[in-house]
Phi, psi and omega in degrees: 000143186257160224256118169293124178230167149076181180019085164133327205282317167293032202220323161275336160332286194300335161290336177274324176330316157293347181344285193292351188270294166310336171303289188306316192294270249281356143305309178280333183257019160267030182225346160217086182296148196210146173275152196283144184100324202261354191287042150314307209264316153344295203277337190292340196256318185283328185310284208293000175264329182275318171302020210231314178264029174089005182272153196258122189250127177232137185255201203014061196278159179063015200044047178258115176290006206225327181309182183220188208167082194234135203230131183209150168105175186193166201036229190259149309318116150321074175285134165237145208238119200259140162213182252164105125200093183250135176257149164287132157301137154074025188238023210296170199171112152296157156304072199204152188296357182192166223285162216153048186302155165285322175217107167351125160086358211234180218259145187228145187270073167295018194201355190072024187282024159282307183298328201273327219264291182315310182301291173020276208297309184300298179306306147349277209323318198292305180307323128191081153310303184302318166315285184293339210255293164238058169032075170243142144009178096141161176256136147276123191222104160275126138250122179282108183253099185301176148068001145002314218248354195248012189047021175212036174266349183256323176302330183293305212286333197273006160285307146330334204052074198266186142098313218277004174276337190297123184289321201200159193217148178217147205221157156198149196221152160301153183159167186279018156197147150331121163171142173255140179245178191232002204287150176284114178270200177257168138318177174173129154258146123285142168199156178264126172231111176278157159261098166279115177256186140212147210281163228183140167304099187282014161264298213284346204192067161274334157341293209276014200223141165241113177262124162286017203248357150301275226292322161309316186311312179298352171267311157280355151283334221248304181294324189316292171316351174271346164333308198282350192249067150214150209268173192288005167287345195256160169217147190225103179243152153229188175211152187255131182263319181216139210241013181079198198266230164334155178275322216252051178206134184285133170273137156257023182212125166208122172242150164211152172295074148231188170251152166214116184237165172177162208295323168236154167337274170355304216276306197286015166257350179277328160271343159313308220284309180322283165316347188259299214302316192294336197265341184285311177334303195274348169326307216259343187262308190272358193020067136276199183247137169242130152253150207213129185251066175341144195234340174092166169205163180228193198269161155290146167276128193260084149339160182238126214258344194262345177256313162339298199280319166295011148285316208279343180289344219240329182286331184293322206270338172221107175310149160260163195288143176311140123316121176311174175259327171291337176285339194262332175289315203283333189271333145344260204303329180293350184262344196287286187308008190199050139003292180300312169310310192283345162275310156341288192279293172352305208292296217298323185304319201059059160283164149307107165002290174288359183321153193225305136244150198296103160251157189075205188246149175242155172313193179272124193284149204212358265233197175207122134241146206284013185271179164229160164227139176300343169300317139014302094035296181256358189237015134237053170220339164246158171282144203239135172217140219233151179198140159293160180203137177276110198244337200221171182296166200276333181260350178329136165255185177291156151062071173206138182342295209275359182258013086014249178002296183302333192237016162228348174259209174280343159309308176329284214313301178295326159300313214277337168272002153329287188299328181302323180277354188287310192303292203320270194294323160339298197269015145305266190321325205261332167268009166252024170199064163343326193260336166284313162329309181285356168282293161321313161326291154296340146323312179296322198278332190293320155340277169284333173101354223018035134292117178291154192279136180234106178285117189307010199227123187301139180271148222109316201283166215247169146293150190301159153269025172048000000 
């Protein structure tokens, strides 16, 4: 590997310097996976590591218990470094080449946020040391954000006031290939729509019953039919959490689940409003009870295109560490089931045919994807700037066994000090070049619109139990 020089290279120093440290937290907390909110062993491990290393640390930052707030540093540029770590239900999964829970039922870091919360932590650490090593300007501000994955844990903290001291925020998530990106995700809401009914024999007195499980059924035909009257950005899926008992009971209890999504804020509060009339609708047809459970929703996530490329420069300017030939085997077989994914990412890529894992930089990613994130969020109250890093095999999909796997052995592992190092010497560069901040800025306002952020999540409302 040729020797990473100039802006940034002691801020990656200082992250292999670190090494062993950032390794072991993103181990103890992909060996104790937590569900969002729940993320007590998560926040107590990172907290003692940013206290460890001189940052002044408040954990229930934003009134989130499990979130952070961790601070080192005094003037401009305001940094802010985002990690992220909350696990997926049902996705426990050893470190191993084929599908394999450690405990049947039990919740896994399928998306990596083990990996994204530490490199975080790596970027922080890294930035600064090279700050204080020649006494420059600037704040380091880590934050720790539970509940990514339920899409409203950064919308809780930015109620609070979290985000908003900040000149500029850098993000990064695991994932199959080097790249920073600009791409646009969706918005999202969530809601819960309980039924109350009343229940009855559904042979002998069905007559004497109200069913709630009428009033889901009348609801979800109502969104199938509102499909075609919606624009083709939006997308509206659910799940019935609950569908009553016995066949032979009218249910008097039924709920169902959904997101309603779409590329800007605005539409998906128009198709919420829509979607609540439909459920009230069926309420009133089934003369059931309807309650109705905001779920919290966050923004699309937007890029920022002068801190993108000042990622994608910093990706250009420092190799990543060689794949093993046991890593390329080990990726190999996890890739063998989903074959196709992985000729996919070749195709889009220009890769070698046999590629297994992502080595080098891909342009800037520029795209639409209909998935969401809450980072959104900060990066419409602040400029935000986003990047992938290759933690997994080219066909791993998301929120999957093998991005499990991937994100508890060394393929993970080597990517996320990549990454650590990427956040790290960026937010080098950006505090030693007063004038792309101030580009990014203007990107941003241009951006907003001189619209202000109006955080979806109501004041009152509690964190989601899951």
């Amino acid at each position: 590997m040729k020797e990473f020089t100039g802006s940034g290279s002691r801020a990656a120093c200082e992250v292999e310097e670190k090494r062993e440290i950032i390794e072991k937290l993103a181990k103890e907390i992909w060996e104790n996976p937590e569900c969002g909110f729940q993320e007590k062993i998560a926040c107590e491990k990172t907290a003692k590591v940013l206290r460890d290393a001189g940052f002044q640390v408040e954990t229930g930052a934003g009134g989130v218990p499990t979130a952070i707030r961790a601070q080192w540093g005094s003037g401009h540029p305001i940094v802010g470094f985002l990690g992220e770590y909350d696990a997926l239900p049902g996705l426990s999964q050893k470190v191993s080449d084929h599908k394999e829970p450690v405990t049947e039922g039990a919740c896994g870091h399928g998306c990596g946020h083990n990996l994204l919360g530490a490199a975080a932590v790596g970027g922080a650490l890294g930035m600064k040391a090279e700050l204080e090593e020649k006494g420059l300007p600037g704040t380091v501000v880590f934050y720790g954000c539970p509940g990514e994955e339920v899409l409203c844990g950064k919308p809780f903290m930015a109620r609070g006031g979290c985000f908003f001291e900040l000149d500029l925020a850098l993000s990064w998530h695991p994932g199959k290939v080097n790249q920073a990106s600009v791409s646009v995700f969706s918005a999202c809401s969530g809601v819960k729509f309980h039924y109350t009914g009343i229940t009855s024999h559904a042979a002998d007195d069905p007559w004497n019953g109200r069913s709630a499980l009428d009033a889901v059924q009348l609801v979800n035909m109502g969104a199938e039919f509102m499909r075609e009257h919606v624009s083709p950005q939006v997308r509206i899926h659910y799940s019935i959490t609950d569908g009553g008992g016995a066949p032979n009971i009218v249910p008097g209890k039924a709920s169902v689940w959904y997101y309603v999504r779409a590329l800007d804020r605005n539409t998906v509060n128009q198709v919420y409003d829509r979607l609540v009339k439909a459920a009230e609708g069926a309420a009133m047809m089934t003369e059931t009870q309807l309650e109705i459970e905001y779920m919290g929703g966050c923004y699309p996530m937007v890029g920022n295109q002068v801190l993108a490329e000042v990622m994608s420069q910093v990706m250009e300017d420092m190799e990543q560490e060689e794949w093993t030939a046991e890593e390329l085997q080990w990726a190999k077989a996890m890739n063998q089931p989903v074959e196709d994914q992985r000729k996919a990412a070749v195709k889009t890529f220009g890769l070698e045919p046999e590629s297994q894992l992502f080595t080098g930089v891909a342009p800037i990613g520029k795209g639409i994807t209909y998935a969401s994130t809450d980072v959104g969020d900060v990066a419409h109250i602040v400029p935000t700037g986003m990047a992938t890093v290759a933690t997994a095999g080219l066909g791993a999909p998301g929120h999957s066994w093998q991005m499990v796997s991937s994100s508890g052995g060394s393929i993970g592992l080597k990517g996320m000090i990549y990454a650590a190092k990427i956040l790290a010497a960026a937010g080098v560069r950006l505090a030693e070049n007063p004038e792309l901040v101030k580009k990014a800025k203007e990107e941003f306002d241009e951006m907003m619109n001189g619209e202000a952020y109006v955080c979806p999540i109501p004041e009152g409302m509690e964190i989601p139990k899951n």
